[in-house]
C-alpha positions as CSV (number, residue, x, y, z in Angstrom):
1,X,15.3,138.1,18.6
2,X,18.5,138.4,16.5
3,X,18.6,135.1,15.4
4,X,14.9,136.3,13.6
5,X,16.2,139.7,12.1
6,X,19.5,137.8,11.0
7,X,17.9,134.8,9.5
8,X,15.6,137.3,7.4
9,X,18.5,139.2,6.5
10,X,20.1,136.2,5.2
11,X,17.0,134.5,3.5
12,X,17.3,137.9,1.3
13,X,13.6,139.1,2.5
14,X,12.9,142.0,0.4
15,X,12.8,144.8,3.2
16,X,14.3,143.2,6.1
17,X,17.2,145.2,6.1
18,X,15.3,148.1,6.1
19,X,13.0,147.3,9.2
20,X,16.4,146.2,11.0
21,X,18.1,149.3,10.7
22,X,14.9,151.5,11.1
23,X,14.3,149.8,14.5
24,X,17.9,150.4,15.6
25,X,17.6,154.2,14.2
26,X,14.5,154.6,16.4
27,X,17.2,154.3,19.4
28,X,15.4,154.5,22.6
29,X,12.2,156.3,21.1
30,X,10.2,153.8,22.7
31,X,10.1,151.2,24.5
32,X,12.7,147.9,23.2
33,X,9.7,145.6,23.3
34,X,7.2,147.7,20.9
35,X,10.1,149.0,18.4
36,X,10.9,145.4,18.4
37,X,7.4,144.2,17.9
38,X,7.2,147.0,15.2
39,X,9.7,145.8,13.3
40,X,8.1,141.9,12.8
41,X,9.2,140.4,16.1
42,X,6.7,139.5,18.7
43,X,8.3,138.1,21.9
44,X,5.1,137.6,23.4
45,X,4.6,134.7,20.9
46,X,6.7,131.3,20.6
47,X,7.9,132.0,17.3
48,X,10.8,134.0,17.7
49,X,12.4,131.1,20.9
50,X,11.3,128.4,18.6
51,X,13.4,129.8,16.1
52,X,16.3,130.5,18.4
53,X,16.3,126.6,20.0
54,X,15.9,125.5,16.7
55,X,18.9,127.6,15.2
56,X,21.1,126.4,18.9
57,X,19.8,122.6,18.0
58,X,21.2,123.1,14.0
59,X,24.8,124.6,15.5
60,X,25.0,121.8,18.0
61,X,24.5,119.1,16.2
62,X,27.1,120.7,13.6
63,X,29.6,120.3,16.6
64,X,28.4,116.7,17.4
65,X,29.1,115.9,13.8
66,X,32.6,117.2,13.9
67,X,33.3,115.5,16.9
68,X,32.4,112.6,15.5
69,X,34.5,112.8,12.3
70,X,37.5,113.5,14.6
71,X,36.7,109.9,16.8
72,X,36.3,111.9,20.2
């Protein structure tokens, strides 16, 4: 779920730091799952796990190819 609101942050997506901090400001206002959904996340879909073992895959393989550069 933060890997999804971070990597729109990043990308620049006009409004996404908006929705972000609106979502945090509604504090416990409702419940996480629809404040999240709300704000452009649904975790009843793949998307936002694909994302995250996508984004886990990218930083491990980073490490794998440091390794490798250092012969261990």
């Amino acid at each position: 779920m933060a890997q999804d609101f971070a990597q729109r942050i990043l990308d620049k997506e006009p409004g996404a730091l908006a929705v972000y901090l609106k979502m945090l400001g509604a504090g416990g206002s409702a419940y996480p799952y629809d404040l999240v959904k709300a704000a452009g996340v649904d975790l009843a879909s793949p998307k936002p796990y694909q994302a995250l073992v996508a984004r886990m895959n990218g930083i491990m393989d980073q490490i794998e190819a440091s390794q490798a550069k250092r012969g261990k």
